[in-house]
C-alpha positions in Angstrom: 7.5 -5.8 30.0 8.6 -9.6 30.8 10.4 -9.3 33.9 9.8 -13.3 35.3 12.8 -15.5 36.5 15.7 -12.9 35.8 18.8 -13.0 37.8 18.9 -11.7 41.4 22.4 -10.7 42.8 22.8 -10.7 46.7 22.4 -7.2 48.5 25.5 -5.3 50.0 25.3 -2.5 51.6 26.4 0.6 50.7 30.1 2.4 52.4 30.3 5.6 51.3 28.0 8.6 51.5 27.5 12.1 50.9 27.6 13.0 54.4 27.6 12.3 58.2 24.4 12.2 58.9 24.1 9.4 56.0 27.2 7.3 57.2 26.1 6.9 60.8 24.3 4.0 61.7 21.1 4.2 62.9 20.0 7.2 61.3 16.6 6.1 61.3 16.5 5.3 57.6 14.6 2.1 56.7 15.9 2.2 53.3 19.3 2.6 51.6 20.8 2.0 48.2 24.2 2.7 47.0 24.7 1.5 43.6 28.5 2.9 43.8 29.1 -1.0 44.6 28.5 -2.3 41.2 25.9 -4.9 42.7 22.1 -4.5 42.4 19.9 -4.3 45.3 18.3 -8.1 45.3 14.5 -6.1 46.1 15.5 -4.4 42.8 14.1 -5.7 39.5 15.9 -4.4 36.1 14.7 -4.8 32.6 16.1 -3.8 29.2 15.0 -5.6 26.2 18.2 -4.2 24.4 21.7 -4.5 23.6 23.5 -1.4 25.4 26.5 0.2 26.2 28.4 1.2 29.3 31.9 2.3 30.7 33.2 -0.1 32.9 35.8 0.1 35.6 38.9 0.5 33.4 37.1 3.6 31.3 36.8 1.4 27.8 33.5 1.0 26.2 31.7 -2.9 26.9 28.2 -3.8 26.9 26.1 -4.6 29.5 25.7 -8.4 30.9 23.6 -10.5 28.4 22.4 -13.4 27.3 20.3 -13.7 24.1 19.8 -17.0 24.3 16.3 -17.6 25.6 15.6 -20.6 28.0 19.7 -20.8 28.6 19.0 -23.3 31.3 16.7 -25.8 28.9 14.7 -26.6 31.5 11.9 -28.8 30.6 11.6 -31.9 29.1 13.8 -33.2 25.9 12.7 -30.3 23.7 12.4 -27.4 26.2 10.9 -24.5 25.3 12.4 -21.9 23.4 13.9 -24.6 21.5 13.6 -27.0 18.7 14.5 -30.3 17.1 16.1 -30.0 13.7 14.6 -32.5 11.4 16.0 -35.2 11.6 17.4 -35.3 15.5 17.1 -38.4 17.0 15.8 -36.5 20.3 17.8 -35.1 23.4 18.4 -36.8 26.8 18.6 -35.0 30.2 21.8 -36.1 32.4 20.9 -33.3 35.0 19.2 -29.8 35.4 20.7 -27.4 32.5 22.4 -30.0 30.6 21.1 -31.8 27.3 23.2 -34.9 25.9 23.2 -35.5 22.2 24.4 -38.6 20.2 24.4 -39.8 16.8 24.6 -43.5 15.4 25.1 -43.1 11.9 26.8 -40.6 9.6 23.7 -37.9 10.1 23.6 -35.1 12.0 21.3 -34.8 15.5 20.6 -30.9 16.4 18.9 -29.0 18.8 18.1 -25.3 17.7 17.7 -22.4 20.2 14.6 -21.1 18.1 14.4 -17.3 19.7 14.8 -14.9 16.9 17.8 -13.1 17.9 17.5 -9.2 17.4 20.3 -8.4 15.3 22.0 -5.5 13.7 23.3 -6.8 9.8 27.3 -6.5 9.4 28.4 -7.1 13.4 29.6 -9.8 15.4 27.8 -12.0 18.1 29.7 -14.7 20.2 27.8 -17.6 21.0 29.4 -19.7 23.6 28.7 -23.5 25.0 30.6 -25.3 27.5 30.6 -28.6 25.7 31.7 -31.9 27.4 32.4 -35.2 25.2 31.6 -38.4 26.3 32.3 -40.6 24.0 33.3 -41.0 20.2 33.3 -38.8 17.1 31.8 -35.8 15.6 32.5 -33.2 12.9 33.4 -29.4 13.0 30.0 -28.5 13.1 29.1 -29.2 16.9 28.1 -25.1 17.1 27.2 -22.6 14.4 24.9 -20.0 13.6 21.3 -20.2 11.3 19.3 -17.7 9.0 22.1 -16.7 6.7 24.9 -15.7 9.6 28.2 -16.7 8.7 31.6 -18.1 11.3 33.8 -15.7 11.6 35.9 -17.9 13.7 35.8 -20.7 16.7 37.5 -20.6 19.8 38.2 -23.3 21.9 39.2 -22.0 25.9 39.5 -18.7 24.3 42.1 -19.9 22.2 41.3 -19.5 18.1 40.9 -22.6 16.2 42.9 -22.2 13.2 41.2 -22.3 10.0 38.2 -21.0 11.6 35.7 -23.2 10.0 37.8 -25.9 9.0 38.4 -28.7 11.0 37.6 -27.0 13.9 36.3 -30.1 15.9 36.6 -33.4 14.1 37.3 -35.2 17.6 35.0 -34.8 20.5 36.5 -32.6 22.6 36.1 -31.0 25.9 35.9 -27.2 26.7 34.4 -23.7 26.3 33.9 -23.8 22.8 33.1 -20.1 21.2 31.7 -18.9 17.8 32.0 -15.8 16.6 29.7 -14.8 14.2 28.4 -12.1 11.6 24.7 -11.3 11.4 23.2 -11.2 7.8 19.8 -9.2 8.8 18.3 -7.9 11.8 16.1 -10.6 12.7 15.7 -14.7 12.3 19.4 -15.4 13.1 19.0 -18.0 15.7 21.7 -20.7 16.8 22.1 -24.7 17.0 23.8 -27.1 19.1 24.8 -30.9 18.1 26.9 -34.0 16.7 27.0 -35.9 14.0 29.0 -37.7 12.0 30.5 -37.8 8.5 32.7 -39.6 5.9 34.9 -41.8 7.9 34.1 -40.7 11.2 31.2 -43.3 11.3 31.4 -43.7 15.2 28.7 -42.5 17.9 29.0 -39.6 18.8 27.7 -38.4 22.1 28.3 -34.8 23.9 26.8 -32.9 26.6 25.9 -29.4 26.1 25.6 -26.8 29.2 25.4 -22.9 30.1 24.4 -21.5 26.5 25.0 -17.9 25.7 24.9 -15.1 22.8 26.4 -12.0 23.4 26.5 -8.9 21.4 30.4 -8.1 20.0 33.7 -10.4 19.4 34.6 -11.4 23.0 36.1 -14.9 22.5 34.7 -16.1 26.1 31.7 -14.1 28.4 30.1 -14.8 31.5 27.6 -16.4 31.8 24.1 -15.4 32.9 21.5 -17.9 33.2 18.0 -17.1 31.4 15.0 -19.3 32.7 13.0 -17.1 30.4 11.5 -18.8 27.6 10.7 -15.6 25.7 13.0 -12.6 26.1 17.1 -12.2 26.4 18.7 -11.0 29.9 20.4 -8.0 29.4 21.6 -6.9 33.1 21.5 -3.3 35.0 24.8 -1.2 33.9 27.1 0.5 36.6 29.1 3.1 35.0 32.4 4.9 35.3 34.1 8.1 34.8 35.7 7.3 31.6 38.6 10.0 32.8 39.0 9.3 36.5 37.5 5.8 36.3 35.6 6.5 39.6 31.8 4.7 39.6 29.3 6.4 38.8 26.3 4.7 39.9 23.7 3.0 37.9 22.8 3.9 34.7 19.2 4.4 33.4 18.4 5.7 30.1 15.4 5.8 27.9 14.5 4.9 24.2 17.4 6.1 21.8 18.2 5.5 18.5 21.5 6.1 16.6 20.7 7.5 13.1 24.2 6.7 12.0 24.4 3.2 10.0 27.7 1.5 9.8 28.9 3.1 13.2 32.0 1.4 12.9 32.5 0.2 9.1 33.4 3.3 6.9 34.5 0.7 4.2 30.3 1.3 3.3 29.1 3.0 0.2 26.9 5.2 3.0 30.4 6.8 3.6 31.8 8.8 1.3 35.8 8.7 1.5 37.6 11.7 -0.1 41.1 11.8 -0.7 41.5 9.2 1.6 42.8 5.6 2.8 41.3 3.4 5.4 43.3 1.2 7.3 40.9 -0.9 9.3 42.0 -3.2 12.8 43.1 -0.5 14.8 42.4 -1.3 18.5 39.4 0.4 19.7 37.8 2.2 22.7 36.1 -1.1 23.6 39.4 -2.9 23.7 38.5 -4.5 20.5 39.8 -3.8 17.0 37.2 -2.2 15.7 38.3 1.4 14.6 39.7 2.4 11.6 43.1 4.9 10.6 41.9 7.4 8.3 44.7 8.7 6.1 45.7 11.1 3.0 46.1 10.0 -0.3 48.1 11.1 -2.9 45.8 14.3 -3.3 47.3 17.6 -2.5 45.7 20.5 -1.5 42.4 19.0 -1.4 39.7 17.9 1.6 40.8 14.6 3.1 37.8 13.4 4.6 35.2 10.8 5.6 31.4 11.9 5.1 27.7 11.3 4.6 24.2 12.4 4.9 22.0 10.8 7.0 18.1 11.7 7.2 16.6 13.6 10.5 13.7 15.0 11.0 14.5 18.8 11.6 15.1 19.5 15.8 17.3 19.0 18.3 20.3 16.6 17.8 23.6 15.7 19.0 26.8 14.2 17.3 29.6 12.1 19.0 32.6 10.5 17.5 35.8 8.5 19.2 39.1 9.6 17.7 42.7 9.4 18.8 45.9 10.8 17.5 48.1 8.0 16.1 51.5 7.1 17.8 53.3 8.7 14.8 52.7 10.9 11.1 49.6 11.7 12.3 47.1 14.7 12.6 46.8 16.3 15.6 43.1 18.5 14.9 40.3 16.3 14.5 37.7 18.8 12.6 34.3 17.9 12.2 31.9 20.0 10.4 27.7 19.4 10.4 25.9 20.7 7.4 21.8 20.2 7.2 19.1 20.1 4.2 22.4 21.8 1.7 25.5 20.2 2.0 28.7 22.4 2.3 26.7 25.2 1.4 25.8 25.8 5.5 28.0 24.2 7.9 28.9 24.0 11.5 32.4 23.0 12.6 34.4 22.1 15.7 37.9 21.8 16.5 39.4 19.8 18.9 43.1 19.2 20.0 43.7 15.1 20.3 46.6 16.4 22.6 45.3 18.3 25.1 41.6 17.6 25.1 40.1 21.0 24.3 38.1 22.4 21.6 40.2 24.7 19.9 37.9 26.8 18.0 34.0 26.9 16.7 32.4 28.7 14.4 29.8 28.9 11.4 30.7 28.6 8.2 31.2 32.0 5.9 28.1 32.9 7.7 25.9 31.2 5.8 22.2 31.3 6.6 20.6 27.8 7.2 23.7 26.3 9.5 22.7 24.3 12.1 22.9 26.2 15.4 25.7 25.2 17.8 23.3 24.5 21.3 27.0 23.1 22.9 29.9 20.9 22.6 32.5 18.5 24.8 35.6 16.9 24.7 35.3 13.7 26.7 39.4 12.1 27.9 38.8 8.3 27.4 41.8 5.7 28.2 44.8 5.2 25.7 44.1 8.4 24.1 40.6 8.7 23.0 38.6 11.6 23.5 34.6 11.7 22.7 33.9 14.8 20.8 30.2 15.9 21.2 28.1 18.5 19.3 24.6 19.4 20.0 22.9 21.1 17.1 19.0 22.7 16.5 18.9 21.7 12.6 16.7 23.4 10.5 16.8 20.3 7.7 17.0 16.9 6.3 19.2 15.3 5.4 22.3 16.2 7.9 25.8 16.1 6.7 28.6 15.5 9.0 32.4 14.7 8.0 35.3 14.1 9.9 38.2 16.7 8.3 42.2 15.8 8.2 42.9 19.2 8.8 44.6 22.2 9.8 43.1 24.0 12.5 43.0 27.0 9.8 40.2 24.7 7.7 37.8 26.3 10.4 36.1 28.2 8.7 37.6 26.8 5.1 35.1 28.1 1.8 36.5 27.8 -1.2 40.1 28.2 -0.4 40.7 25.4 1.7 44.1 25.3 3.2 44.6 21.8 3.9 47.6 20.3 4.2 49.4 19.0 1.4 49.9 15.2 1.0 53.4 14.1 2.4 55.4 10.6 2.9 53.9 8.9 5.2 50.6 10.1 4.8 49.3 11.5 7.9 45.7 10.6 9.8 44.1 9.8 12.8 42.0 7.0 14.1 37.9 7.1 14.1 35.3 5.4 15.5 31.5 5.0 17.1 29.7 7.6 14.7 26.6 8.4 16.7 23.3 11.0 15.3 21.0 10.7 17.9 17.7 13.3 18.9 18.3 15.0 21.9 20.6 17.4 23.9 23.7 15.1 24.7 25.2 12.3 23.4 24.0 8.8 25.4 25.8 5.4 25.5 26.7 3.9 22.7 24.7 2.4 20.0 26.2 0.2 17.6 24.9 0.0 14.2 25.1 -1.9 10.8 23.0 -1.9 7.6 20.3 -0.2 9.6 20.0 2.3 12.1 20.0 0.8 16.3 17.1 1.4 18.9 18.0 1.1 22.6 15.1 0.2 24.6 14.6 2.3 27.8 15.8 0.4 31.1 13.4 0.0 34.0 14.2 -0.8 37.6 11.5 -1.5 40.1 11.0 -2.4 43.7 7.4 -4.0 44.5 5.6 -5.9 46.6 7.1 -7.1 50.1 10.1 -5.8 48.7 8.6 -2.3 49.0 6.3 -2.6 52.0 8.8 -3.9 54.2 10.2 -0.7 54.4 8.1 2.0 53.6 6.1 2.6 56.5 3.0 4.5 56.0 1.9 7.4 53.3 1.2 10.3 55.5 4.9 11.2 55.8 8.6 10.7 55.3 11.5 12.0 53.5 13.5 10.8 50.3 17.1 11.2 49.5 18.7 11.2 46.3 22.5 11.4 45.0 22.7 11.2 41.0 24.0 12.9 38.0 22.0 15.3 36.3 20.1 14.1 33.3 21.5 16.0 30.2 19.0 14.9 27.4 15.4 15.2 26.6 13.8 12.4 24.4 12.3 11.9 21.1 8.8 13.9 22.6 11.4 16.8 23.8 10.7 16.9 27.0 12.7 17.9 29.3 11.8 16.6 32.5 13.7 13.7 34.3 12.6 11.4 37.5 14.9 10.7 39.9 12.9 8.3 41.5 8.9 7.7 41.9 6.4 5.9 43.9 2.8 5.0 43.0 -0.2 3.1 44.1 -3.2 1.5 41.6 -5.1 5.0 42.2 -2.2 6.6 40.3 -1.1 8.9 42.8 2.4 9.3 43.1 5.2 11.4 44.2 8.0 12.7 42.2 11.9 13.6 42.8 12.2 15.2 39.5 13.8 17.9 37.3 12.3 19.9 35.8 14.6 20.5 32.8 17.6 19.0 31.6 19.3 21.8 33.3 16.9 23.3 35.6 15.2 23.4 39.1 14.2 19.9 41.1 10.8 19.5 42.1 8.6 17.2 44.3 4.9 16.6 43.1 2.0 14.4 44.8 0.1 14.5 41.2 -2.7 12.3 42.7 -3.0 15.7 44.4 -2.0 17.9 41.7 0.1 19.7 44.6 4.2 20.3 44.0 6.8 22.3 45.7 9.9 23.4 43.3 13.1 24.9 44.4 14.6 28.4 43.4 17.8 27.5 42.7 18.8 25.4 39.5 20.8 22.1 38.8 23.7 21.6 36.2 22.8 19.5 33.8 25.4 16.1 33.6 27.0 17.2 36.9 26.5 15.2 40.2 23.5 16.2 42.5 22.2 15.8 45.8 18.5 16.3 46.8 16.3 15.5 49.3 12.4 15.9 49.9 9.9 15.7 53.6 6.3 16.0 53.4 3.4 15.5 55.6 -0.5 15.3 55.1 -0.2 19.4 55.2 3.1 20.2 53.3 6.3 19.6 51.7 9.8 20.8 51.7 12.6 19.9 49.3 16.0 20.9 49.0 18.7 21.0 45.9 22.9 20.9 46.7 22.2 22.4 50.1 20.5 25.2 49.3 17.2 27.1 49.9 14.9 25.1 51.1 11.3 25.1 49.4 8.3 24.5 50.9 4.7 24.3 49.8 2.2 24.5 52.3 -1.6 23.6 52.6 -1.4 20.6 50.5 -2.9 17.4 50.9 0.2 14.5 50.2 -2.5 11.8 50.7 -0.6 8.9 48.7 -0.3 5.3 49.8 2.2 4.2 46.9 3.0 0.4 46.8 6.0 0.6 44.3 9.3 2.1 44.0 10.3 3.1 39.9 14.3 4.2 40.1 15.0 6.7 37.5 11.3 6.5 36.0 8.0 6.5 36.4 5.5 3.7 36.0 1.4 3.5 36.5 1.4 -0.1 37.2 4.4 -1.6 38.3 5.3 -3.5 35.6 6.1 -0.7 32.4 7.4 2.4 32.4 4.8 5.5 32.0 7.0 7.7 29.2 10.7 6.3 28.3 10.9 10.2 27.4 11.1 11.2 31.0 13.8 8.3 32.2 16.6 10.1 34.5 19.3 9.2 31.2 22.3 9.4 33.4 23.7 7.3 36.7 22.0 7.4 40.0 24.4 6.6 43.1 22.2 6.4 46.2 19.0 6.6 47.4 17.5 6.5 50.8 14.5 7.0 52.8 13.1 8.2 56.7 9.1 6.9 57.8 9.4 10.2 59.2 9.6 14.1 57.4 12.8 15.3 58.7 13.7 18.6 59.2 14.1 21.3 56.8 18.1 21.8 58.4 18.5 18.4 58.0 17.8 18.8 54.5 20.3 21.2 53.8 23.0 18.9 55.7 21.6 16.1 53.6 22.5 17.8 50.6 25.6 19.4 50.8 
């Protein structure tokens, strides 16, 4: 992975901990993290080659800082790297660091073209944003837009919308944040270009300045900006999550590789979903604060299915379903049903119930009995803000393809066959409000992964610690004592394992020690595997709810301790390691990639601290609690 030159934020240290012994200054730590703060330790480097998703500090739905620009600063000469001259350009000049100044002199056009390859999903919005400053003259509407096929959807100008989109958005030079929003037409070789120029009677020079580039993934008329000296890859920054419910942070969130199976997460207009007996009323505001989601509705049908459906190809195993959906103000339905068929249709299917009033599942069951439903493995209801609730469904199916549908319905269409009581079509029509299908492998649903014509990948995250940044505070290898408070990791990868790090060191010899579960819902364990040695506890974890552990070891032994309780030791062992890295959440051989994105913690880590010295096994237990 390409880690050079990204963004450091300032360190600040952490306020609130899990107990006394934590809060007290001089404990004898050398180390402490809290990522409760929102702000990344600056020893801490992150990396995510992806778009991805988080919950932010009011509970809605946003992705994580980016920039896709590469090169953001164009630092270099004229023609910096990552970036191109359009045929034709007459050339750039520099003014000062991170600005490039553009003119023309006749009635052609003079571009520079960020030439990065944006990684795209086909059908969704980007918003590419420039802080443009004019210095003299004329120039057309053009001074922004997208290449490769991507069309304007509209330009803002200060984050107000330029009417007509398009259209005589910018025939004077003007000064401001000027915004695009645009649609992607494919998944790759959408790029974007900067300029003036001149046309029909607007004959004059034209000269602008053009500063602080960015491309971000959705419809956000104006995002931060996040400078990217790298001239190869797109920032995408660490993501502190919330409690979507109580809004209170969570910590940092890692996850591994995951891919959403479901195209067209948010556009059911698609031929990939069938609508029966229903209407679609698209705009409706969204769990990202956006106006994305869509009012599903009956037609005229009566006693029929009202529904929205599809089949989308798995490979038989482990998967999990999520879905947003919210009762409407008014006329709408209260039961959002969703039943999962696999390899037959309707013939075996598993539904849920939930109430979009009180947040509960009502009722589950299989269908008629049928052999070949996929079996139930579990299933939440997740309160979001303004009335959205996640519904999530975990299911070990037996075949391809898998059929899921969201059912207007009667909570008595549980268990439906071929007398379906649904309800009759009335006036008005009666619905509810969808969005952010999700078919992913694994045990629990994960952030969010937009799709379009084709399915999403998001690329595991990595956060390291190296170097000085490590040594100055890790103090030998014969002994010490981690801490760790965290959520428990709730999904096992594409491989199926079900093991998640907490956190990891290592050294060139590959010797490492592990914080680590052993299963997404089962016992913590530390391990010296340069030693093959390990020391597990008796007592379990819960998978997704928040844990404290804590580990001590010696060049003889090791104890560790889970939520206060029994402490485990392993004795006669040899803990020889010397690590020179710190992986958060993962593991890595080298200090630079991650080892297996399978075995990523996928969930939020809060704090972390460490002791030079193995602290006792009481201490542990208080540590914990």
């Amino acid at each position: 992975m390409n880690r050079a030159n990204r963004p450091r934020l300032s360190r600040i240290s952490g306020s609130s901990y899990a107990s006394k012994l934590l809060s007290r200054a001089g404990d004898g730590s050398t180390l402490t993290l809290d990522f409760t703060t929102g702000i990344l330790d600056s020893r801490l480097t992150f990396e995510r080659l992806s778009n991805a998703t988080f919950i932010n500090s009011s509970g809605l739905v946003q992705y994580a800082d980016a920039n896709m620009v590469v090169n953001s600063v164009m630092s270099g000469p004229a023609t910096p790297t990552g970036w191109s001259l359009v045929s034709g350009g007459a050339g750039a000049t520099i003014p000062s660091t991170g600005v490039r100044r553009l003119e023309t002199t006749t009635a052609a056009q003079n571009w520079i073209q960020n030439i990065s390859n944006y990684s795209t999903a086909q059908g969704l919005l980007y918003s590419t944003t420039a802080v443009i400053t004019a210095v003299s003259g004329q120039h057309y509407q053009n001074t922004m837009s997208p290449t490769g096929g991507a069309s304007v959807v509209q330009f803002y100008r200060n984050g107000v919308a330029v009417a007509g989109g398009t259209g005589g958005a910018f025939q004077t030079a003007q000064t401001g944040v000027i915004t695009c929003v645009w649609q992607a037409s494919s998944s790759s070789g959408n790029g974007f270009r900067i300029g003036v120029g001149s046309t029909g009677s607007n004959v004059a020079n034209g000269v602008c300045e053009f500063s602080e580039l960015r491309t971000v993934p959705g419809s956000y008329p104006i995002a931060p900006y996040f400078a990217n000296t790298n001239t190869a890859n797109p920032y995408h920054g660490p993501r502190f999550d919330y409690d979507p419910t109580t809004l209170a942070p969570r910590g940092l969130l890692l996850e591994g590789q995951a891919v959403n199976l479901a195209t067209y997460s948010e556009d059911y207009s698609q031929a990939a979903w069938s609508k029966v007996s229903i209407d679609r009323t698209t705009g409706q505001s969204s769990p990202d604060n956006a106006t994305g989601a869509t009012l599903i509705s009956e037609n005229t049908t009566s006693f029929v299915k009202h529904s929205l459906e599809r089949s989308i190809t798995i490979t038989p195993g482990v998967h999990t379903l999520s879905v947003w959906a919210k009762e409407p103000s008014s006329n709408s339905r209260r039961y959002l049903c969703v039943q999962v068929a696999d390899g037959q249709a309707t013939a075996a299917r598993y539904t849920i119930v939930a109430d979009l009033q009180t947040g509960t599942i009502t009722a589950s069951g299989a269908n008629n009995g049928t052999a070949g439903a996929p079996t139930n493995t579990g299933h939440s209801i997740t309160a979001y803000p303004n009335g959205w609730y996640r519904l999530t469904i975990t299911m070990n199916c037996v075949a391809s393809p898998l059929y899921p549908a969201v059912i207007l319905s009667n909570i008595a269409t549980l268990y439906g066959g071929s007398n379906q009581p649904f309800y009759s079509a009335t006036t008005p029509y009666k619905g509810m409000v969808v969005w952010g299908a999700q078919v992913e492998v694994g045990s629990a649903a994960s952030s969010y992964i937009v799709t379009g014509a084709s399915t999403a990948t998001r690329v595991a995250d990595f956060c390291v610690m190296t170097g000085t940044n490590f040594s100055s505070w890790y103090q030998g290898g014969t002994q010490g004592t981690f801490y760790a408070d965290w959520f428990g990791g709730v999904r096992e990868g594409a491989s199926g394992s079900t093991n998640r790090t907490v956190l990891s060191t290592d050294d060139v010899a590959n010797k490492h020690l592990h914080l680590m579960q052993t299963a997404a819902a089962g016992n913590l364990r530390v391990a010296d595997f340069g030693g093959a040695n390990n020391v597990t506890t008796a007592n379990t974890l819960t998978s997704g709810a928040r844990t404290k552990g804590a580990f001590g070891y010696n060049g003889s032994s090791a104890s560790v301790c889970l939520n206060g309780g029994t402490v485990a030791t392993g004795s006669s062992l040899s803990f020889s390691v010397a690590p020179t890295w710190l992986v958060i959440g993962a593991t890595s051989t080298n200090g630079t990639s991650l080892t297996d994105a399978n075995v990523v913690l996928n969930n939020s880590i809060r704090q972390i601290k460490y002791w030079p010295t193995r602290l006792a096994d009481g201490t542990l237990q208080g540590l914990t609690t």
